[in-house]
Structures are given as C-alpha cells and as structure tokens.
C-alpha positions in Angstrom: 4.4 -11.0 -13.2 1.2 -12.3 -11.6 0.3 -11.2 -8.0 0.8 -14.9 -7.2 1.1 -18.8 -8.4 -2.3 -19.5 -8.8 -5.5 -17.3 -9.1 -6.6 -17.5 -6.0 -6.3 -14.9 -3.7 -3.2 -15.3 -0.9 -4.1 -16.3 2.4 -4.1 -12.9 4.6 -2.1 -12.4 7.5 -1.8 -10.2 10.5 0.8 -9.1 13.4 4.2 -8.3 12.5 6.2 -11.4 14.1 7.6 -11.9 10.2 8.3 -8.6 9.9 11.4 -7.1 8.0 13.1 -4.3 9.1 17.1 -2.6 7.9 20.1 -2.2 9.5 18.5 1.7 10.8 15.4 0.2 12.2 13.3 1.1 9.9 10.4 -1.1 9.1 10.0 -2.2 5.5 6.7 -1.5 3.6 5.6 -3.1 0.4 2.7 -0.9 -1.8 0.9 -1.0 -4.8 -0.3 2.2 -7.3 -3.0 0.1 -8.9 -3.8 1.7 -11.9 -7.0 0.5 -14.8 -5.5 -1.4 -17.7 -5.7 1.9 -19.6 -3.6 3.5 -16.9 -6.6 6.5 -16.3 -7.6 5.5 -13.0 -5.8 4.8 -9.9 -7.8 2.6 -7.2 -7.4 4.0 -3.2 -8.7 2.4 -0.3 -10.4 3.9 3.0 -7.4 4.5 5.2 -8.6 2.9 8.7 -6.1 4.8 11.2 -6.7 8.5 9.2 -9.2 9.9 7.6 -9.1 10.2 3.9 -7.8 7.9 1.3 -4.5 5.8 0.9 -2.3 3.4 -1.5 -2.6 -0.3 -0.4 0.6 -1.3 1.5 1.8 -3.1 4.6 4.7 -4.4 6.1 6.9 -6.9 3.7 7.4 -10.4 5.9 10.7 -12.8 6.5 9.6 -15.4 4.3 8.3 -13.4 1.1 9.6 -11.6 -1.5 8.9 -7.4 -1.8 6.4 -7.9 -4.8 4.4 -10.8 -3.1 4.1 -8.6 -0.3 3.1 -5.6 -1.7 0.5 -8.1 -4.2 -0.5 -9.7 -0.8 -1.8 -6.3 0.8 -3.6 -5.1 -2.3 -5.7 -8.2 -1.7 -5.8 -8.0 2.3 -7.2 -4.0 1.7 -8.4 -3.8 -1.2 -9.6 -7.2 -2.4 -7.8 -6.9 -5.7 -5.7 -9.4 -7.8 -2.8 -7.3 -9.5 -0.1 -7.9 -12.1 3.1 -6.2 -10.9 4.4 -4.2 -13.8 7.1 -1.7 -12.5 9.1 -1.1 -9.7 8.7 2.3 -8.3 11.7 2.0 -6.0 12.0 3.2 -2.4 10.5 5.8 -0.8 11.8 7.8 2.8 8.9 8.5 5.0 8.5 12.1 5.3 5.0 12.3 7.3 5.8 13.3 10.8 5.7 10.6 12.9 2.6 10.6 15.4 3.2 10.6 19.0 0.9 8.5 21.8 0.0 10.5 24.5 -2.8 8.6 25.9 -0.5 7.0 28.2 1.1 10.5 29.1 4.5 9.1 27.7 5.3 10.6 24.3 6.2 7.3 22.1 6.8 8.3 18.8 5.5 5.7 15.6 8.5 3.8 14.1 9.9 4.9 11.0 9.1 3.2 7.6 10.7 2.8 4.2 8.4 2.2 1.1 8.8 0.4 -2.0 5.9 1.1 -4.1 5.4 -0.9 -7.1 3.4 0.1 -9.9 0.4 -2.6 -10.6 -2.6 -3.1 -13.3 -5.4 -4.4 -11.2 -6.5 -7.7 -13.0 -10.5 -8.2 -10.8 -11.9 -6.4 -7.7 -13.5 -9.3 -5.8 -16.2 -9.0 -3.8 -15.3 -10.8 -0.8 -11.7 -9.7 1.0 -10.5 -10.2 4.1 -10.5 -6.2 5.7 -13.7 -5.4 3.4 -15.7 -4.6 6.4 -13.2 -2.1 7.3 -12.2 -0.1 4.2 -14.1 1.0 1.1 -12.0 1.4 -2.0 -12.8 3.8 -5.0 -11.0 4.4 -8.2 -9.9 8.2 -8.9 -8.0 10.4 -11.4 -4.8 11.3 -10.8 -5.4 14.9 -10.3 -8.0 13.5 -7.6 -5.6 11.0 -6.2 -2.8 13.7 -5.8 -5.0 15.6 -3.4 -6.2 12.8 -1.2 -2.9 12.0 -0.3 -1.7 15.7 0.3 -1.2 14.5 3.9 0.5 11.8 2.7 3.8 13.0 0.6 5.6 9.5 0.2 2.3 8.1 -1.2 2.3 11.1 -3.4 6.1 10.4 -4.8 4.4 6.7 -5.7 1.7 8.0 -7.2 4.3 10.7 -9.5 6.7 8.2 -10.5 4.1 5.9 -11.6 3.2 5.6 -15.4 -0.5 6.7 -14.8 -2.3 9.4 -17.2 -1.9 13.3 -15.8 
C-alpha cells in the first residue's frame, strides 16, 4: 500500500481540532517502524519534547484513515515516503504521564493509544516540513531498543516488527 495516491508528499498539518479520540478518552496515535528495504535498519527521528530518539507518530485525524495518518507523520517528522507493509496493532501507553507544574496546578498529559504500523521507507527527502526541528538517523535494532528504553510502547513497536535482531 503506498503512503498516499500520488508521489508527492501529503500536505502537513497542525493542531488537534480533527483529532480522534475512544469512548475512554484516550487520544488515538498513528506510527510508523520504518525499516531499510532489507529490514536491517530502523530510521528514528530527534524527539523535540524529550531528549533522545523516537518512532515517527502523531495523532490520527476525523477525516483520514489510521495508515494515512501514521504515513502522513512519517513525512511531517521525518520527511520520508513509506509503503505500509504490516499492521503492528495497538499499543497501551505505559510511560507515566508528565505532570505541568509551572502553573502550580498538577495537570497530568492525556492518555494515548498507539497503532504502530510497520513501513519500508521508499526516499528520505531533503526538504520536510519539521526538518528544522528534528534530525533523523537510521539505527540497528539493538541500538534502537536502547534509545527508546524511556519509551516502552515504542519499544513493543519496535519488537513486534519484522526488523533483523
């Protein structure tokens, strides 16, 4: 399945006015594993609310389905055009939820479910729309796996994907 009708890249979005979420509040979160065609490498991008490194994903939208969604935000972050090969299925967030205490009220971050979807990653384009915000760089699993030890739900992804050990 191709990331989307044509070859051009999808138009990026922002805000969460389209933004899905199920019957326990939860808001719904479409991600990629993008993996090299020979399944080696797996390509992470600069998370820019956390140090360290990350899966692409953002929040699935009202008017598209999961797999455009999760092919939309590997373009958005990572500037890549993906095939979507498998579905990885969903994901719970375990990662304990941050609170914001700059206000001096304790407002906890709302909770998210994940569908990840396993991708091949078809071109890296040089141009992307949050390219001046993140880097990306491609790394082994054993590599990957550590990066995201802060991150257990990304590392579930990453474990049921078909990628090379």
């Amino acid at each position: 399945m191709a990331a989307s009708g044509s070859n051009r890249p999808m138009e990026s979005r922002t805000g969460r006015v389209k933004q899905r979420y199920n019957s326990k509040g939860e808001r719904l979160v479409a991600g990629v594993v993008p993996l090299s065609a020979d399944k080696s490498y797996v390509l992470m991008i600069q998370s820019t609310r956390r140090k360290g490194w990350v899966l692409p994903k953002g929040g699935w939208e009202l008017d598209e389905e999961c797999t455009e969604a999760a092919a939309r935000e590997a373009w958005e972050e990572a500037g890549i055009l993906v095939t979507i090969d498998y579905d990885l299925g969903d994901i719970e967030e375990t990662s304990p939820r941050k609170k914001n205490s700059s206000s001096g009220k304790s407002k906890q971050k709302e909770a998210a479910l994940y569908r990840f979807y396993e991708a091949t990653v078809n071109s890296e384009e040089i141009e992307w729309p949050e390219k001046e915000k993140r880097e990306r760089k491609w790394f082994t699993f054993v590599e990957a796996f550590e990066q995201l030890k802060d991150r257990p739900e990304l590392q579930t992804a990453l474990q049921r994907s078909t990628m090379k050990r």
